[in-house]
C-alpha positions in Angstrom: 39.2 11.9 23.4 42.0 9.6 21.5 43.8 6.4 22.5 44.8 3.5 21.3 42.0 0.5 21.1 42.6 -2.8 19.1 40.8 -3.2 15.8 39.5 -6.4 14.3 41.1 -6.5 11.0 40.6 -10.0 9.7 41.0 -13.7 10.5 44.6 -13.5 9.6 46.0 -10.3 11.3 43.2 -11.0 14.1 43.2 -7.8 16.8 45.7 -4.5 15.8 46.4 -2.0 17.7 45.0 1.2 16.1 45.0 4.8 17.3 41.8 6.8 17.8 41.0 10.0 17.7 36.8 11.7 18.2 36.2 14.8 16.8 33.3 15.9 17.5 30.2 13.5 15.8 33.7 11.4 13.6 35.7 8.6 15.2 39.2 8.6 13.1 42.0 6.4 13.4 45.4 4.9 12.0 48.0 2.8 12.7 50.0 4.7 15.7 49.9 7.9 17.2 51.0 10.9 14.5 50.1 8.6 11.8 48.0 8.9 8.0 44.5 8.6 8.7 43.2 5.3 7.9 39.3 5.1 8.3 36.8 7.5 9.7 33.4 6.8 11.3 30.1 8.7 11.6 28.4 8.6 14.8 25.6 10.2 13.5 24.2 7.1 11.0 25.8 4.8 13.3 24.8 2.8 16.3 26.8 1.6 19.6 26.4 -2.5 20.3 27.9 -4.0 23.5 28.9 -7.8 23.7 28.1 -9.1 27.7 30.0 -12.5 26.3 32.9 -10.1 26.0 33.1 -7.1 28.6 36.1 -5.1 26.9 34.7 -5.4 23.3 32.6 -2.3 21.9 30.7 -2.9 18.5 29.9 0.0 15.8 27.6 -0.9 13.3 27.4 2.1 10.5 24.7 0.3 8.7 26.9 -0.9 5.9 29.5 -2.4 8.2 30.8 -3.4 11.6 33.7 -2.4 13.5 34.6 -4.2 16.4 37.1 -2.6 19.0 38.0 -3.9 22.1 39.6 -1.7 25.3 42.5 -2.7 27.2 40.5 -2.4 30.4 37.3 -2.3 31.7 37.7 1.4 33.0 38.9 2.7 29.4 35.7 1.1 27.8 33.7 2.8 29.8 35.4 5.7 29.1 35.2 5.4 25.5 31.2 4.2 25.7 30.5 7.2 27.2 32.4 9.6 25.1 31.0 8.1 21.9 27.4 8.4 23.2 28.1 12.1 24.3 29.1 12.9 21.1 26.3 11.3 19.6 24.0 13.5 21.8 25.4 16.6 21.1 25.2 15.6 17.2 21.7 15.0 17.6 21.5 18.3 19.3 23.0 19.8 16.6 20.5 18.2 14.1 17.7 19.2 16.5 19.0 23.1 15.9 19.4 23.4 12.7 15.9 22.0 12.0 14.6 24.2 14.4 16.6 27.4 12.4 15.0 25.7 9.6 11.2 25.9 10.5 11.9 29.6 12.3 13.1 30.7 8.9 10.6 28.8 6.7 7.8 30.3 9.4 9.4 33.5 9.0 9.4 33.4 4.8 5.9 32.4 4.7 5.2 35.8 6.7 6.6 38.3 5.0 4.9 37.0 1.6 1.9 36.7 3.2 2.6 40.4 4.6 3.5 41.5 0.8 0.1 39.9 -0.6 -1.7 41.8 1.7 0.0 45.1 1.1 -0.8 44.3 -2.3 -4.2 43.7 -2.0 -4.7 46.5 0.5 -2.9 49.0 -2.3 -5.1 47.8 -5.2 -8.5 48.3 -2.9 -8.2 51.6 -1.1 -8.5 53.4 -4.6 -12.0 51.7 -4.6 -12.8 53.3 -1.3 -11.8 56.7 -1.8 -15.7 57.8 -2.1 -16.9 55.9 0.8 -15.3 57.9 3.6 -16.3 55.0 6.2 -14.8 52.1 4.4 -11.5 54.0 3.4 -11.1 54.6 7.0 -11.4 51.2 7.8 -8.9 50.3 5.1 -6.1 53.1 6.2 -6.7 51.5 10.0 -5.6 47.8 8.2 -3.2 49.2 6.4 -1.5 50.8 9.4 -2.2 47.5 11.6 0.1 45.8 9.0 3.0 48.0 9.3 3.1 47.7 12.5 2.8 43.9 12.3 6.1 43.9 10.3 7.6 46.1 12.7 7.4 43.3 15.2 8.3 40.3 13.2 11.1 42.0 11.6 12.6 42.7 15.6 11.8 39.1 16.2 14.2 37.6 13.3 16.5 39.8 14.0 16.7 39.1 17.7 16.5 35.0 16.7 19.4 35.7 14.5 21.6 37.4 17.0 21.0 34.6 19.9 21.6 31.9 17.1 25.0 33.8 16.4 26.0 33.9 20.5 25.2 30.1 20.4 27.7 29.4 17.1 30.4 31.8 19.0 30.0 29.3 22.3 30.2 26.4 20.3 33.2 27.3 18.0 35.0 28.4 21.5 35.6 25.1 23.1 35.5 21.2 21.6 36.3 21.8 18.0 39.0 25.2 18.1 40.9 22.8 21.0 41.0 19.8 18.5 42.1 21.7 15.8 45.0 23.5 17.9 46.1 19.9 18.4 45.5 18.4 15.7 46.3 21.3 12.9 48.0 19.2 10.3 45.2 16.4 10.2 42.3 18.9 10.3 43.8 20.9 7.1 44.3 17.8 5.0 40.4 16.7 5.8 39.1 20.9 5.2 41.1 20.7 2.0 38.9 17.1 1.0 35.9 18.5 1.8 36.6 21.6 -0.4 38.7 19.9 -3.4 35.5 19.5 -5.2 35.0 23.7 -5.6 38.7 24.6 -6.7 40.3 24.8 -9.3 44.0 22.9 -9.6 47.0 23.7 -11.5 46.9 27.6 -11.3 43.3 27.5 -12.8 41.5 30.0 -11.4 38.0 30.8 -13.0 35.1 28.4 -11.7 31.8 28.5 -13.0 28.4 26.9 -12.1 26.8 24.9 -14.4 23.9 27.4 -15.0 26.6 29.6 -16.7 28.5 27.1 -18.6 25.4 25.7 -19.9 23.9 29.2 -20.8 26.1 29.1 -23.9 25.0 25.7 -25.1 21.0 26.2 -24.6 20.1 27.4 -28.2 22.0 24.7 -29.8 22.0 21.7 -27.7 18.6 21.3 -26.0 19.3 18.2 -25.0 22.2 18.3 -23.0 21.2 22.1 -21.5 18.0 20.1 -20.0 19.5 17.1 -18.7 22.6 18.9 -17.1 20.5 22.7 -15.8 18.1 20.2 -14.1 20.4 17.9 -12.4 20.7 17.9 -8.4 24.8 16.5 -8.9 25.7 19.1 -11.8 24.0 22.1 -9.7 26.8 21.1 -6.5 29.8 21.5 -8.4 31.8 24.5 -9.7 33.6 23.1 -12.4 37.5 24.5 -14.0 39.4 24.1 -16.8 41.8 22.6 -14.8 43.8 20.3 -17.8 45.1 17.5 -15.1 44.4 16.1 -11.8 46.1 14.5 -9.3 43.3 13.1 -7.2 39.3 12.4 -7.0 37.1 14.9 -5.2 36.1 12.3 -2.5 38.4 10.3 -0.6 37.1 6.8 -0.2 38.7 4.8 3.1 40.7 2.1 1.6 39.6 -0.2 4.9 35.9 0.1 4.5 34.4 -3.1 4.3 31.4 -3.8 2.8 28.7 -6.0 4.7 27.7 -8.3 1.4 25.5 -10.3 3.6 22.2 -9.4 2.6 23.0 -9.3 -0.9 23.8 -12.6 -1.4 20.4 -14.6 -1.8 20.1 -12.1 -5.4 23.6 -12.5 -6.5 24.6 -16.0 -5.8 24.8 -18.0 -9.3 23.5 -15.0 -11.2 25.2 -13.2 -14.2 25.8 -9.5 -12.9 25.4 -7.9 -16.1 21.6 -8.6 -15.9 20.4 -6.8 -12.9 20.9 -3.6 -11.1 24.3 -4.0 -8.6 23.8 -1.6 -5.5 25.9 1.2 -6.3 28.4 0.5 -2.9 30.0 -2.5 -5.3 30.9 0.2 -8.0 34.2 2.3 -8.9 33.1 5.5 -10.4 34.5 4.9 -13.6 31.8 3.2 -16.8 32.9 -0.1 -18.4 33.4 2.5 -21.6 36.7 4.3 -19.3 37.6 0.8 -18.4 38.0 -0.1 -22.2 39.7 3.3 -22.5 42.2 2.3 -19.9 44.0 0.0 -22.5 45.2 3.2 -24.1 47.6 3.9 -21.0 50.4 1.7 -22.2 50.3 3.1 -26.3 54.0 3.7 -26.0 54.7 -0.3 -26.2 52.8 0.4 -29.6 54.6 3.3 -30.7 57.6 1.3 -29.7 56.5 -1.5 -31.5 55.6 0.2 -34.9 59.6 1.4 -34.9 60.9 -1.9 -35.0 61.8 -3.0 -38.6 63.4 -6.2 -39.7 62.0 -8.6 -36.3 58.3 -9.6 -36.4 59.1 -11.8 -33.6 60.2 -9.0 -31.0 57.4 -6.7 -32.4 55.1 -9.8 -31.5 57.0 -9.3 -27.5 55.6 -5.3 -27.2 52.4 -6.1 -28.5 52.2 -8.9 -25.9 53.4 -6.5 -23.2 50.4 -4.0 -24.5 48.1 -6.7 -24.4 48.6 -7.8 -20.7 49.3 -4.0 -19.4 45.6 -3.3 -18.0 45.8 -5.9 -15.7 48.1 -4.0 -13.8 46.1 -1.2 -13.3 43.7 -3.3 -11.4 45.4 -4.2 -8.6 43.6 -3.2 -5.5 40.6 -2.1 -7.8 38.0 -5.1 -6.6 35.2 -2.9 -7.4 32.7 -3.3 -10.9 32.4 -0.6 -12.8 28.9 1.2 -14.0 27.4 -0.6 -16.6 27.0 1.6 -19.5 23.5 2.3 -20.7 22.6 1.5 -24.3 24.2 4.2 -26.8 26.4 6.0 -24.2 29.5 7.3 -25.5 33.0 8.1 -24.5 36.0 10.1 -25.9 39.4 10.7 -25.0 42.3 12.3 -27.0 45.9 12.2 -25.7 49.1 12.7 -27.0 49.8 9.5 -28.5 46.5 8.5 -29.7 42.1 9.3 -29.6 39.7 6.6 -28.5 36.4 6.5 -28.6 33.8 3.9 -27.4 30.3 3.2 -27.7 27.9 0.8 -25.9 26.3 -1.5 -28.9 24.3 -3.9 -26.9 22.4 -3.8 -23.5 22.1 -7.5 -23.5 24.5 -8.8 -23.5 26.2 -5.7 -22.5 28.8 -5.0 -25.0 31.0 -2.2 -25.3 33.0 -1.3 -28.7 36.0 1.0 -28.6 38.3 1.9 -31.2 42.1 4.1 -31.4 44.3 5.4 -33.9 47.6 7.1 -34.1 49.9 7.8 -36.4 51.4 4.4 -35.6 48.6 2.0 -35.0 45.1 1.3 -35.4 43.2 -0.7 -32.4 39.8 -1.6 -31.9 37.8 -4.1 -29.5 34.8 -4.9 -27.7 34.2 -6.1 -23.8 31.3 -8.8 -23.6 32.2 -10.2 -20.4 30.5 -13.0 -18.8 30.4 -12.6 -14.8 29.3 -14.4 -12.1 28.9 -14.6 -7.9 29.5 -18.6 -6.7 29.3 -17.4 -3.1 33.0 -16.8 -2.7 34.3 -15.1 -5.2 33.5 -12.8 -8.7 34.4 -14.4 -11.5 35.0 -12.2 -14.9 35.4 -14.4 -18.3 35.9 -11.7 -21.4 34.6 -12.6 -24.7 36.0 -11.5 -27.8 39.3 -10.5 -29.2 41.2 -7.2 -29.6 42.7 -6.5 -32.6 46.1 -3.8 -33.6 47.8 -2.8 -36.9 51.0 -1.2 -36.6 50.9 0.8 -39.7 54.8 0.7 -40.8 54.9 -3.0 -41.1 51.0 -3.8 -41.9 51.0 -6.3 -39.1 47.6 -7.2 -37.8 47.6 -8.5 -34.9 44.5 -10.5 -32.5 44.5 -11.6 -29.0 42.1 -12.5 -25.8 41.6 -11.9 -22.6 42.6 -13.9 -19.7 40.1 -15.0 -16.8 39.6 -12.2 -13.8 38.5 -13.4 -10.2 37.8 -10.9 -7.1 38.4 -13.7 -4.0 37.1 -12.8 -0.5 34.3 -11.0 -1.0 32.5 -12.4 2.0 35.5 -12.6 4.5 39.1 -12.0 4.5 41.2 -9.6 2.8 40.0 -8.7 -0.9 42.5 -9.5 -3.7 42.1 -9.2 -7.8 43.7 -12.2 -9.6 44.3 -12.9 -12.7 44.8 -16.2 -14.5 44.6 -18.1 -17.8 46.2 -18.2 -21.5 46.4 -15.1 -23.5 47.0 -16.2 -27.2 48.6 -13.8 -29.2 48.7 -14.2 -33.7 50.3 -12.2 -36.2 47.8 -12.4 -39.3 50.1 -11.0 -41.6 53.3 -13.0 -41.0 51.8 -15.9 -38.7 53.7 -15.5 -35.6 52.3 -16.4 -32.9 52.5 -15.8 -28.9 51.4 -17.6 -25.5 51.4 -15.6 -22.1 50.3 -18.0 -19.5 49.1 -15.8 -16.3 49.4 -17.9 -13.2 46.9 -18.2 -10.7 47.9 -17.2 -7.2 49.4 -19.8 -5.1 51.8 -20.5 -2.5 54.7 -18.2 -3.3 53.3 -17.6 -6.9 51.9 -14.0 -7.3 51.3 -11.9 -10.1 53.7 -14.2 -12.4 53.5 -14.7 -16.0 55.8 -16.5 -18.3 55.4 -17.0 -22.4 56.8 -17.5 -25.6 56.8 -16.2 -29.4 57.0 -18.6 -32.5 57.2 -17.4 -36.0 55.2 -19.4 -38.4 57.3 -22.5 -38.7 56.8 -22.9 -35.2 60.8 -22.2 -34.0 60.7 -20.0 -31.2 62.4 -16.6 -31.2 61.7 -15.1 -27.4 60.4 -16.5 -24.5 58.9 -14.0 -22.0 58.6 -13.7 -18.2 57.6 -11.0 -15.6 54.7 -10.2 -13.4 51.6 -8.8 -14.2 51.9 -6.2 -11.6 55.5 -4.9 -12.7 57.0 -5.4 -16.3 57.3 -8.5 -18.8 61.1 -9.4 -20.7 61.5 -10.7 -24.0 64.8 -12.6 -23.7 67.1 -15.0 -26.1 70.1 -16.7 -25.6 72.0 -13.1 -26.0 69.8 -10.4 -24.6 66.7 -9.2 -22.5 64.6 -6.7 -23.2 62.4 -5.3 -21.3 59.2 -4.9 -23.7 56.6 -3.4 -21.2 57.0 -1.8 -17.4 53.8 -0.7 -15.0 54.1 3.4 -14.5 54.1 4.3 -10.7 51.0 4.9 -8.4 50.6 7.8 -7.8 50.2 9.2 -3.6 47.4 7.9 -1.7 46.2 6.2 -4.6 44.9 4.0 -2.0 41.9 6.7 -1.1 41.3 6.9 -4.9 40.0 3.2 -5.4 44.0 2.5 -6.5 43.5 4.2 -9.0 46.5 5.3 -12.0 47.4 8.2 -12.8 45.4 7.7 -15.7 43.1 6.5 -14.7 42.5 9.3 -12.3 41.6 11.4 -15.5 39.5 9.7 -17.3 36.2 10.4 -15.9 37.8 14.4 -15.6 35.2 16.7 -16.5 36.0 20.7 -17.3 33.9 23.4 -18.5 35.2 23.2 -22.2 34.2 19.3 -21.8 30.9 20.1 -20.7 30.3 22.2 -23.4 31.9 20.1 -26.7 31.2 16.6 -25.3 27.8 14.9 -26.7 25.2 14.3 -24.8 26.0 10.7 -24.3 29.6 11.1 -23.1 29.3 9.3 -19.9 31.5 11.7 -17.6 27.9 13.7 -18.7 26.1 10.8 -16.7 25.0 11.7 -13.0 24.7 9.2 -11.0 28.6 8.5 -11.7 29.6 11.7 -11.2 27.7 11.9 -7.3 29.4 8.7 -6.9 32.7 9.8 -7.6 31.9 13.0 -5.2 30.8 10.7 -2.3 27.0 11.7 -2.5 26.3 8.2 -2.0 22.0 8.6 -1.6 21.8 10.6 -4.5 24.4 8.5 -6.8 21.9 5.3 -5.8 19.0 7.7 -6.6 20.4 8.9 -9.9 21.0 5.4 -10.9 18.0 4.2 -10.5 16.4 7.0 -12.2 18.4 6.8 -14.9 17.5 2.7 -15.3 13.8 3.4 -15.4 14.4 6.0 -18.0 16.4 3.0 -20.3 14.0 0.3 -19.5 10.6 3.3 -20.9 12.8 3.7 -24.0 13.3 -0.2 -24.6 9.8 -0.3 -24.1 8.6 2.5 -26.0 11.3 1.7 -29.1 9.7 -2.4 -29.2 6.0 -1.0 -29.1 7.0 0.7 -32.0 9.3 -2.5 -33.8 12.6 -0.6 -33.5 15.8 -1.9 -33.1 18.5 0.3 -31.6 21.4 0.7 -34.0 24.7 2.4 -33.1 25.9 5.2 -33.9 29.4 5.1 -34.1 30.1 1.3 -35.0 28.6 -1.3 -36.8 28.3 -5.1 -36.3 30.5 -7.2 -38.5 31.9 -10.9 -38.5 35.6 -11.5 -39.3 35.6 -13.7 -41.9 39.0 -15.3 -40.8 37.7 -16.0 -37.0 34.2 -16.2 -38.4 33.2 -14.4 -34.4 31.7 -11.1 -33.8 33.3 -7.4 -34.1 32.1 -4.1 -34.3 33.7 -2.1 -36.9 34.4 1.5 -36.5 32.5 4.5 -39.1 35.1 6.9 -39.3 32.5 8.9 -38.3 33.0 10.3 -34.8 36.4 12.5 -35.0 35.3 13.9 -38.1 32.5 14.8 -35.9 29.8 15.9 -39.1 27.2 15.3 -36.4 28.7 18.0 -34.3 28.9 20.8 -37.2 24.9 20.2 -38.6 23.9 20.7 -34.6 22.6 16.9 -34.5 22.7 16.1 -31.2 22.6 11.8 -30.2 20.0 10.2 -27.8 18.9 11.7 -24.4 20.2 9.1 -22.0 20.9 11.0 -18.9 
């Protein structure tokens, strides 16, 4: 059945028009008839409320969410009620059948190796009878029983098998082959979801599971081997060498709403960073990838390095580096996974490496540092977040620090406030807002972008200046946070940093960038040459990025319990967790807190003596 219904959207936009389409136990719909599929609904996991206040209005509550639909008529939502519960029926049916083929074959299994233990035990005793002429014809009379016993059951599976297949035929005749007929364009873009997770992309051809990629890691790397051979997320995938990708292997409906309701009595007024966030509230990428993410813009410091003979309008690209990430979060209102204590990442890419390590569970700090042959940049994330009912509220701590190594400039700035409004009603937005104050160390220039909080027709705007060390300004800057910033005199503009294109239904892929959409990539030479603690290793994130929602939640709890018996276990004993990568410092011209890089990663000496790091997954 498909029509159009109208769709509650919110108290702005009120009731929509929406076109909807059941297939089979999945309700589907979009904008008009022919259109992109917005949303999808299970029937299965879902259940069917009607409103006597409102006759024409049919609710569907999917346990996380409700949906509210209303017919145009009386006679069309009775219509639609009774197609909905028909097709939950017949998915209930379904469910009902395949347990049943379930228990035949488990019945079945349990016979035959019962059979096979008893044509074991009959062949070991009918040697021992062979002088007892009585008994040994007893035993050949049991032994022939048996046969014939299999005889029978064998018949039986095969004759449940063939009325099983007649049953499948029926089935695949009528309901589903007429709704993919009509609907053949739709139905192959949802087929080639469901499978994107077991091909290979860019002409990559050779998959393998994880029980043959981790084969040729087991002698050497104990660790990892266990952690990843064991793991119910790792043994669903096939995994590539495929070098790119263009998409996630689960697409997430951009117009699912989240029913925050019963969360609120543990979050209101409490810091998020302390306690375990249901998993539904997270993107899959870890607060280590988010860190990473400031590397997506290293051209405005390649650019930057180039310049020779104005500190001022190097000051202006390393101001449009600085405030670059925050376009990459637009549309991304969910929190990333809190990285566990020691957890690693890694990425290399043609500009620059990065590699970042959590230092500190509480407060949860993460400490990344790049290099190129242009710059050095290093930083740490100890963000301060709270709930007030409304909204999520993100204050960073700390500064981020880059030397262009041409000129020797050092530069430091901060972070700007980030707020997540409607959570509990209305249409989700990301803002950003606050002073970003920029210095020069080196030649004492000095920069202010002010990021202005949404208002009225203000939206994403940001306007600054640079001052050289007299205090005589040299550029004042403007732009929009979700576009570009120029660097302009009083005889040119320039434009010192511009946001890189979305790429297609980014929208599906938590808005996520292009690279962004790499970072938590995993392929089979990854598996094998990433340490244990690299956290596109970790498996509750990698479930969650696959949609397998349960066992994500499952896998993140698991692996909390395991950090919380290791902070026990290392304060039992007096020891203090030290990093392994980075070491705690304090800048003696700030006199604050920074973790300083070893040197000791790249060079990877703890790779070539077989060390391997802790065993957090």
């Amino acid at each position: 059945m498909e029509g159009y219904l109208k769709k509650w959207t919110n108290l702005f936009s009120r009731w929509q028009d929406r076109y909807f389409i059941l297939n089979e136990d999945v309700l589907l719909y979009c904008d008009s008839q022919g259109g992109q599929i917005k949303g999808q609904v299970h029937l299965k996991v879902s259940a069917l409320i009607l409103v006597p206040e409102d006759p024409l209005r049919i609710i569907i509550n999917t346990g996380t969410t409700e949906i509210h639909l209303r017919a145009n008529n009386i006679n069309e939502k009775i219509d639609w009620i009774n197609a909905l519960k028909s097709a939950q029926d017949k998915c209930l049916s379904r469910q009902n059948e395949i347990r049943f083929e379930q228990k035949i074959q488990e019945l079945l299994t349990d016979v035959w190796q019962t059979g096979a233990i008893f044509d074991e035990t009959l062949s070991m005793l009918i040697p021992k009878l062979e002088k007892n002429s009585q008994i040994k014809e007893m035993a050949d009379r049991l032994e022939s029983i048996g046969k014939n016993l299999k005889t029978k059951i064998t018949l039986c599976a095969q004759i449940v098998e063939e009325e099983k297949q007649k049953l499948q035929n029926v089935e695949n005749g009528t309901v589903y082959e007429s709704f993919i007929h009509q609907n053949s364009a739709q139905s192959v873009m949802r087929e080639e979801q469901l499978n994107y997770q077991h091909q290979p992309q860019h002409g990559q051809s050779s998959l393998m599971s994880i029980t043959e990629i981790t084969q040729l890691i087991r002698e050497h790397q104990p660790i990892k081997y266990s952690n990843l051979i064991n793991n119910p997320a790792f043994q669903k995938i096939k995994f590539a060498n495929s070098p790119k990708r263009d998409r996630l292997p689960y697409r997430k409906d951009p117009n699912e709403k989240i029913n925050v309701w019963y969360l609120c009595k543990e979050l209101i007024g409490k810091d998020l960073g302390r306690f375990s966030v249901p998993i539904i509230l997270n993107e899959p990428l870890s607060m280590l990838q988010r860190l990473a993410e400031q590397m997506e813009y290293s051209d405005s410091l390649e650019e930057a390095d180039k310049i020779a003979g104005d500190s001022a309008l190097r000051m202006c690209y390393i101001m449009g580096f600085g405030v670059s990430p925050y376009s990459a979060n637009i549309g991304r209102t969910k929190k990333p996974f809190n990285p566990i204590l020691g957890e690693t990442y890694e990425i290399q890419t043609q500009n620059c490496r990065f590699i970042s390590e959590q230092v500190s569970h509480h407060p949860p700090i993460s400490a990344g540092y790049a290099e190129s042959k242009a710059f050095q940049f290093w930083a740490h994330t100890d963000v301060q977040t709270k709930f007030n009912g409304l909204c999520f509220q993100v204050n960073p701590v700390g500064l981020f620090n880059v030397i262009l190594k041409s000129s020797n400039d050092h530069y430091q700035f901060n972070r700007c406030t980030t707020k997540v409004q409607n959570i509990l009603w209305g249409q989700q937005f990301l803002d950003h807002m606050g002073q970003m104050k920029f210095v020069n160390l080196t030649t004492g220039d000095n920069g202010v972008l002010e990021l202005i909080e949404k208002s009225g027709k203000s939206e994403c705007e940001m306007r600054g200046y640079v001052k050289d060390k007299n205090g005589i300004e040299k550029y004042k800057l403007k732009g929009f946070w979700n576009d570009r910033l120029i660097a302009y005199d009083s005889q040119r503009e320039i434009i010192v940093w511009k946001r890189h294109q979305l790429p297609q239904d980014s929208d599906w892929y938590y808005n996520f960038t292009e690279f962004a959409m790499q970072l938590n990539h995993l392929t089979i030479d990854m598996i094998k040459e990433l340490p244990c603690t690299d956290c596109r290793l970790r498996p509750d994130q990698l479930a969650f990025e696959n949609g397998w929602i349960d066992l994500a939640s499952s896998e993140k709890h698991r692996l909390e319990e395991k950090q919380r018996a290791r902070r026990k276990a290392m304060a039992a004993a007096s020891q203090v967790h030290v990093p392994m990568f980075f070491e705690e410092m304090i800048d003696p011209k700030t006199n604050l807190k920074w973790y300083k890089y070893k040197g000791n990663y790249f060079q990877q000496q703890w790779k070539q003596v077989g060390e391997e790091l802790l065993d957090l997954f």
